[in-house]
N, C-alpha and C positions, 0 to 999 in steps of 0.2 A: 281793883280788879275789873276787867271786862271782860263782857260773855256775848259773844257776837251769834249769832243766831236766825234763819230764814233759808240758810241757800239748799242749794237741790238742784235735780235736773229739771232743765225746760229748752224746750221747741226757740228757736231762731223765731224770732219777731216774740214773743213772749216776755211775761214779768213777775217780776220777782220782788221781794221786800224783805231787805234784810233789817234787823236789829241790832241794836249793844246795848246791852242794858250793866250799868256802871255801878257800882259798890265798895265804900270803902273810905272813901273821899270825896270831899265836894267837888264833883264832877260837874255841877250846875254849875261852874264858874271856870273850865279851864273850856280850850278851844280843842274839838272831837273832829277826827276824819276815820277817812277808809285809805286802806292801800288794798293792796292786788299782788300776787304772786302766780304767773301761769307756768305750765313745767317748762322746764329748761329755759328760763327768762329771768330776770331780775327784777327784784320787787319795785313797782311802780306807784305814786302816788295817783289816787283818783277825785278824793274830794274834803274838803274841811268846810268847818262850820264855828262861828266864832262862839262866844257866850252865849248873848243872848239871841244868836238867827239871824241875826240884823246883815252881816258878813259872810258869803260862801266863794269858793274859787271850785274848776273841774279842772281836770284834765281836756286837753282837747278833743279825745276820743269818745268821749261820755259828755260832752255839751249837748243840752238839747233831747237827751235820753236819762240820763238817771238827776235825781233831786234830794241831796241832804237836807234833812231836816233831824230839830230835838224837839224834848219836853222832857223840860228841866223839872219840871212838877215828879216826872218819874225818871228818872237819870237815866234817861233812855237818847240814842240818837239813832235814826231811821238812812236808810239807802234805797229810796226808790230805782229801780231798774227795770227800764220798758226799752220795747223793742229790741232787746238782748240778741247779741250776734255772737256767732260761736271764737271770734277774738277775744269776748268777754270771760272765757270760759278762764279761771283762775281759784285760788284763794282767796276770800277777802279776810283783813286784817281791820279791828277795831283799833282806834288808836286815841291818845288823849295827850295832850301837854298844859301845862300850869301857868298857863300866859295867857293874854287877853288875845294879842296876833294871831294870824292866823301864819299858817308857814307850810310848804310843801314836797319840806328833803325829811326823809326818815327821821335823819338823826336828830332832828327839831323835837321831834315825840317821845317823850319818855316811857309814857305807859302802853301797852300793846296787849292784843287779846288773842287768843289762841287762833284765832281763824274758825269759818266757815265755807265749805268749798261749794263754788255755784260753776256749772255745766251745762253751756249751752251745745246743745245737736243744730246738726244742720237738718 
């Protein structure tokens, strides 16, 4: 199970920090991302994160602005989001697959968490 958790409204240039915190299964050993869903658009990958940290990929939109990180001590995986522009404004989805690779098509990820919705204003 994941419980993705952080989003809200915030101001254009602002940040945000979302969470997943994982349960259920040894989540310290599969590879964790984020996707994204904004209305009327199709869900987008944004970012993964391998086992142990050592491996991340973004999206080209979110280079340079947001940073995945875990800690696998608490089966937790983090989504820093700075400088937030209101294109970012979506759902974020927790996601998890049972592989060491990392990969960036939906269907790679088995596991998924209900979302938390983040809203940036201009």
């Amino acid at each position: 199970q994941l419980q993705a958790s952080g989003g809200g409204l915030v101001q254009a240039g602002g940040s945000l920090r979302l969470s997943c915190a994982a349960s259920g299964r040894t989540f310290s050993v599969f590879t964790m991302g984020w996707f994204r869903q904004a209305p009327g658009k199709e869900r987008e990958f944004v970012a993964v994160i391998n086992w142990n940290g050592d491996t991340t990929s973004y999206t080209d939109s979110v280079k340079g602005r947001f940073t995945i990180s875990r800690g696998n001590a608490e089966n937790t995986v983090y989504l820093q989001m700075n400088s937030l522009k209101p294109e970012d404004t979506a759902v974020y989805y927790c996601v998890a697959r049972p592989f060491s690779s990392i990969a960036t098509t939906s269907t790679d990820f088995y596991y998924w968490g209900l979302g938390t919705l983040v809203t940036v204003s201009s």
